[in-house]
N, C-alpha and C positions, 0 to 999 in steps of 0.2 A: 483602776476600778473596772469592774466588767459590770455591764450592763445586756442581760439578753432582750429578744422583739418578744413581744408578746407573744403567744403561742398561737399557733392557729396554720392554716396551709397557705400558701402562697400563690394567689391568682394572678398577678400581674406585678411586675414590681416599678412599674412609670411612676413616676413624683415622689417614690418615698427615699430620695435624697435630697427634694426639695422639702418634703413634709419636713424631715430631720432636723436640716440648718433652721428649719422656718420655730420650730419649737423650741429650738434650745434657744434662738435668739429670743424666742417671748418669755421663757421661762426668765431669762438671766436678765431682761428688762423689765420682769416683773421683778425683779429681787429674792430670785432661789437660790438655794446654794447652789453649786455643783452637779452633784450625786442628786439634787431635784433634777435637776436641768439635765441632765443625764438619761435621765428616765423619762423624762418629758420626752425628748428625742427620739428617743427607741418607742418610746410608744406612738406617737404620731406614722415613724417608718412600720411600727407592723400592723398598723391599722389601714395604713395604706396600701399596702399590700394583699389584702385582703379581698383590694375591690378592684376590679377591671377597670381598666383606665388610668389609673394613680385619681381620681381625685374624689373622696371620700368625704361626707361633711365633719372633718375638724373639728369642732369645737372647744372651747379652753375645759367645758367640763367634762368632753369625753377622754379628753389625752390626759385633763388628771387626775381623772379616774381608774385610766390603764394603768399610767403610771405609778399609782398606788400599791396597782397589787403586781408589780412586776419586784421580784428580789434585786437587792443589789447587794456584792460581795467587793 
């Protein structure tokens, strides 16, 4: 499965390896499949990348939100 980050430029890339494990672990504790949990991932890493510092306010409804609209093949 390929899963890309969100679109957008890259200001900082600090904590978006923690944001990553951190989402795919909630997703798949929430009970998503996979390919959710995937996308959950990549969305939390390119949202955090976005902001200087790595630490960007998370939330469960903005990662699955991104995650929504991110393709996956």
């Amino acid at each position: 499965m390929v899963v890309p980050l969100a679109g957008g430029p890259v200001v900082d890339s600090t904590g978006a390896g923690d944001a990553m494990v951190a989402a795919l672990v909630a997703a798949f504790a929430g009970g998503e499949e996979p390919s959710v949990a995937a996308a959950w991932a990549a969305a939390a890493a390119g949202l955090t990348v976005k902001h200087l510092g790595g630490r960007p306010a998370l939330t469960r409804e903005l990662v699955s939100a991104t995650a929504g609209a991110i393709k996956r093949w």
